[in-house]
N, C-alpha and C positions, 0 to 999 in steps of 0.2 A: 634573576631567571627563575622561572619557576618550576621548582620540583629539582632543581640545579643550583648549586653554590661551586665557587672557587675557594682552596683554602692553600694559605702558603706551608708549607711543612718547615719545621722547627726544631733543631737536634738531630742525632745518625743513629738514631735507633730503628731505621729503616733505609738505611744506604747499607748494598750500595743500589739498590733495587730501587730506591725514590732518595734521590741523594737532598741534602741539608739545602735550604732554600730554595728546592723546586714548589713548582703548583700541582695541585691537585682537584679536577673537574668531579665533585662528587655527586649523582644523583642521589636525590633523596625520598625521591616516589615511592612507596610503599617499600622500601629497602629492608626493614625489618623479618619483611615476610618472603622473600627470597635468600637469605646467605647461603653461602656455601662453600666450606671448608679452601683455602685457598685464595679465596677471596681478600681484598685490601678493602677495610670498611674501616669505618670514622664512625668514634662514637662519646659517647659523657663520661665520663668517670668519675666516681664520686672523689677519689683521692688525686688523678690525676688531671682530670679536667679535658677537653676535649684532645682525641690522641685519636692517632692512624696506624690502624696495626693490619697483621695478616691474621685470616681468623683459620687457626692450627687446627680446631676440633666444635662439635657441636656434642654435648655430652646424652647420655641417656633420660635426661631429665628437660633439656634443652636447653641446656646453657652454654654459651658460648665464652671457648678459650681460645686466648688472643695471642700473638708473640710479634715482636719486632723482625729486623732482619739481619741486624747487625749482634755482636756479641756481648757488648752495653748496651743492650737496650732493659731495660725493665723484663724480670720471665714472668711467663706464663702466671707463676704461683702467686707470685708478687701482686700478681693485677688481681688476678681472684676469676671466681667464675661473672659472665657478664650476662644481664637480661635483656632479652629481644627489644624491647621498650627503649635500653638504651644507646640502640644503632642509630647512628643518625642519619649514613646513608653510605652509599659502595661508591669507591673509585672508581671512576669509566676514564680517565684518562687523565696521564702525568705528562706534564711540560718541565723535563729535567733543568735543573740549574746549571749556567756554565760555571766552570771552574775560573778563578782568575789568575791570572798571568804575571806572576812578581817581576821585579827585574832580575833577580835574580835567577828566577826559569826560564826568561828570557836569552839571558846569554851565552 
């Protein structure tokens, strides 16, 4: 799709707000030049490789600080400050994962 990719999410560094195995529909049109604090953007990371965070802050300088949503997720400091270049593109819609059903939640 163009300007559009789907990406599955990976780990609960972002549940329970995009839980573990949902999708994510991210535009990637000119996304770099819009973010906005709040925002759920997908981007490169040099140590962690492409990763879905909420973007906590845009600093004085303009760089972007990133955080999960869960309490293991990777902080902020961890990740470091991130460059606009490196956005790859904003969340416009999650298709959450269902949970599944043991037999034993069954009974």
């Amino acid at each position: 799709m163009l300007g559009f990719h789907i990406s599955r999410v990976r780990g609960t560094s972002m549940s329970p707000r995009i839980p573990e195995g949902s999708y994510v529909l991210v535009n990637c049109w000119r996304s770099s030049l819009s973010v906005k604090p709040g925002q759920i953007i997908k981007i490169r990371h040099s140590r962690y490789g492409d990763i879905i965070k909420t973007l906590a802050h845009i600093d004085d300088q303009g760089f972007l600080w990133l955080r999960g949503e869960h309490k293991s997720s990777v902080s902020m400091l961890d990740m470091g400050p991130i460059k606009h270049k490196q956005v790859i593109g904003i969340v416009w819609f999650i298709i959450r994962s269902i949970p599944k059903i043991t037999s034993e939640a069954a009974s």
